[in-house]
C-alpha atoms as a printed R data frame, in Angstrom:
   type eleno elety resid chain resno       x        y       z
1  ATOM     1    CA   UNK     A     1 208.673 -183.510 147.936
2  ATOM     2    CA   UNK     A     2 207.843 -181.057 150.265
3  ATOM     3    CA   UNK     A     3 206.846 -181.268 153.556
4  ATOM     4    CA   UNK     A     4 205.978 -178.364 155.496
5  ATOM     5    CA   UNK     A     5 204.596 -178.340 159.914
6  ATOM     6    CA   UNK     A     6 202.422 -175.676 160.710
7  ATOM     7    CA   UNK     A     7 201.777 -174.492 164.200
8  ATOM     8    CA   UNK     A     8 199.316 -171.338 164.576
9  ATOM     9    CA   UNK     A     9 201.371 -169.274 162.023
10 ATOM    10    CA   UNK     A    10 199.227 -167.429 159.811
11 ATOM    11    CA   UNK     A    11 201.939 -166.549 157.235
12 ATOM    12    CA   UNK     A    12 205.098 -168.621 156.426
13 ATOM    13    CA   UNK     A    13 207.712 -166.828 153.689
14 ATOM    14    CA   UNK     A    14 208.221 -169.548 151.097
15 ATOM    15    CA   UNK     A    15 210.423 -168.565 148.013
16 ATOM    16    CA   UNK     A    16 211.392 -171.090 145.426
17 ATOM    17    CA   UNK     A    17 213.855 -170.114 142.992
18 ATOM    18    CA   UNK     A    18 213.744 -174.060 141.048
19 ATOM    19    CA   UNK     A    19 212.120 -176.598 140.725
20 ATOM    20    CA   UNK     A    20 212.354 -180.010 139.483
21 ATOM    21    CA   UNK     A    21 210.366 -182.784 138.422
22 ATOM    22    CA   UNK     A    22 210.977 -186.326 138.875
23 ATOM    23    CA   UNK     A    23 208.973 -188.891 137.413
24 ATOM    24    CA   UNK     A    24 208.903 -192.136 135.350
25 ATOM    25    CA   UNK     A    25 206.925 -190.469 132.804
26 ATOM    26    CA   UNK     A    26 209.430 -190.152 129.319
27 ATOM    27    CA   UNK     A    27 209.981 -186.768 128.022
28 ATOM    28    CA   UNK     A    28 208.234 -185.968 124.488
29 ATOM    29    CA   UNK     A    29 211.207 -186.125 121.993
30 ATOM    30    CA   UNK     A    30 209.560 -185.464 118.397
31 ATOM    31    CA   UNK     A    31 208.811 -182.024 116.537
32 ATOM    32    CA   UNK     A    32 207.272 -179.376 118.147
33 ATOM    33    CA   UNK     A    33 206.017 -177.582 115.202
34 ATOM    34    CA   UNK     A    34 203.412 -179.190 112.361
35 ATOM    35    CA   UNK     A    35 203.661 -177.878 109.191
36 ATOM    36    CA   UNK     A    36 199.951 -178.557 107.915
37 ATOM    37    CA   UNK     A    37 199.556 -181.507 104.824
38 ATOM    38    CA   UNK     A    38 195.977 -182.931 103.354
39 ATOM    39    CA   UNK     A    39 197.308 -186.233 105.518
40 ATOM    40    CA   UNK     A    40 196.569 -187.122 108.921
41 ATOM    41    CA   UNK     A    41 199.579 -186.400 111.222
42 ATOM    42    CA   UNK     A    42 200.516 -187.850 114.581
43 ATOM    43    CA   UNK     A    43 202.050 -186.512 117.380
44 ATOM    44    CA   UNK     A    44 203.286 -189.496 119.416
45 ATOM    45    CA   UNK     A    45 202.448 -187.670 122.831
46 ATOM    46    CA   UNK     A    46 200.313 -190.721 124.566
47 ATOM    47    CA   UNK     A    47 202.086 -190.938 128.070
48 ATOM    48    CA   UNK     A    48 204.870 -188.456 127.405
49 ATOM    49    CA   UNK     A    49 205.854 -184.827 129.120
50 ATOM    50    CA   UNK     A    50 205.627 -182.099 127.120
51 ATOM    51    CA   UNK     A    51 208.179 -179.957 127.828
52 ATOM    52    CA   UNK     A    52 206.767 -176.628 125.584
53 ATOM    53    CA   UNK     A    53 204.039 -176.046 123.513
54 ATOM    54    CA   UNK     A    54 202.948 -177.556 120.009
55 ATOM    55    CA   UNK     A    55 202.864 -174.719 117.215
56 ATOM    56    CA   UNK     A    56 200.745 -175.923 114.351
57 ATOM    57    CA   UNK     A    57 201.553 -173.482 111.306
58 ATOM    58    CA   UNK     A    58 199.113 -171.931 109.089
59 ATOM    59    CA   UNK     A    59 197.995 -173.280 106.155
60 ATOM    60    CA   UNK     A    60 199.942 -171.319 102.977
61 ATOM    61    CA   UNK     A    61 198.116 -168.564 101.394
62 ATOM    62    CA   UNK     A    62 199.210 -169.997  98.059
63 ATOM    63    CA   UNK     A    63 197.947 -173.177  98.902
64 ATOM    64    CA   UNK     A    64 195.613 -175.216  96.495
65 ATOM    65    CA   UNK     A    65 193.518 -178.280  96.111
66 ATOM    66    CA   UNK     A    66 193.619 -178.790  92.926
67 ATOM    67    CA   UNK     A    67 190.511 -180.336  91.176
68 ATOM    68    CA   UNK     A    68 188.510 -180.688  88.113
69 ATOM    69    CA   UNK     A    69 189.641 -180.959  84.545
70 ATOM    70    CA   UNK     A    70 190.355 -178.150  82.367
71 ATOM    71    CA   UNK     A    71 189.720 -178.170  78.871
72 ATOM    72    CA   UNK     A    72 192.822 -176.661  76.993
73 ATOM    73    CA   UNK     A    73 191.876 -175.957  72.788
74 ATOM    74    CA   UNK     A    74 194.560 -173.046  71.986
75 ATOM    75    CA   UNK     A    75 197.628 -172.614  71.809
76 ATOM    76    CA   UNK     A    76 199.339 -169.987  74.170
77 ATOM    77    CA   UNK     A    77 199.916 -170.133  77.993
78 ATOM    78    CA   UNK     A    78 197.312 -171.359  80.238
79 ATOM    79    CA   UNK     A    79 197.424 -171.207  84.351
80 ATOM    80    CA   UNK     A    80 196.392 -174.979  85.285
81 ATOM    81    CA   UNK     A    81 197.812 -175.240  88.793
82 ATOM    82    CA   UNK     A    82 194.129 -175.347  89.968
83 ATOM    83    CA   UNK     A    83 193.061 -177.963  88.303
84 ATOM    84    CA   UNK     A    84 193.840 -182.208  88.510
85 ATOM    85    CA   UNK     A    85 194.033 -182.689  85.092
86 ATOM    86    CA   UNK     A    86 194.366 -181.440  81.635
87 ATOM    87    CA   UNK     A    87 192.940 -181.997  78.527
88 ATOM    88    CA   UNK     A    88 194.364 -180.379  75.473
89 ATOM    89    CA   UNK     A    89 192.748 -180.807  72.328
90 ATOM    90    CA   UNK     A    90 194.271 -178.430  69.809
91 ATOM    91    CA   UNK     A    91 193.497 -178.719  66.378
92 ATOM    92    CA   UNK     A    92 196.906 -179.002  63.704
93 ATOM    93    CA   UNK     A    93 197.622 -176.027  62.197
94 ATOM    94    CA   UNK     A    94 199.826 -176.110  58.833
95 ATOM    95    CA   UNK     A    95 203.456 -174.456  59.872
96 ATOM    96    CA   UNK     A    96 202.813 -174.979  63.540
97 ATOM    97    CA   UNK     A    97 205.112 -176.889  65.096
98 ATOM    98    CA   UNK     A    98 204.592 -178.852  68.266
């Protein structure tokens, strides 16, 4: 703590080259940086010093929420990452193996 008298000066020099902290408030002592997820997440910061900032990341540009059903009735390749389920119905072909 500081404790500074003043008598009819109108400017006192003051430099401070450190400072430090004392308190019975705990540190934070988890991540720092989120990656972001479809769940809730929790910092557990409730009561604590920070001691830098929180980064929260972007979401990925190739990121997808995949939903709906896609209805698959040929053979060959078929992109379903954006979809939640597949159904296939291909009809047997003789010599076709599957």
């Amino acid at each position: 703590m500081i404790h500074l008298k003043v008598a009819d000066i109108e400017q006192i020099p003051l430099h401070v080259s450190e400072v430090a902290i004392s308190s019975d408030i705990p540190a934070y002592d988890g991540s720092y940086e989120v990656a972001p997820s479809e769940e809730t997440q929790t910092l557990l910061t409730d009561q604590k010093k920070m001691l830098q900032n929180v980064t929260i990341n972007p979401i990925p540009s190739q990121y997808i929420v995949p939903s709906g059903t896609v209805v698959i009735d040929a053979l060959g390749t078929h992109n379903v990452a954006a979809y939640e389920s597949a159904n296939v119905s291909i009809a047997s072909a003789q010599g076709v193996k599957f």
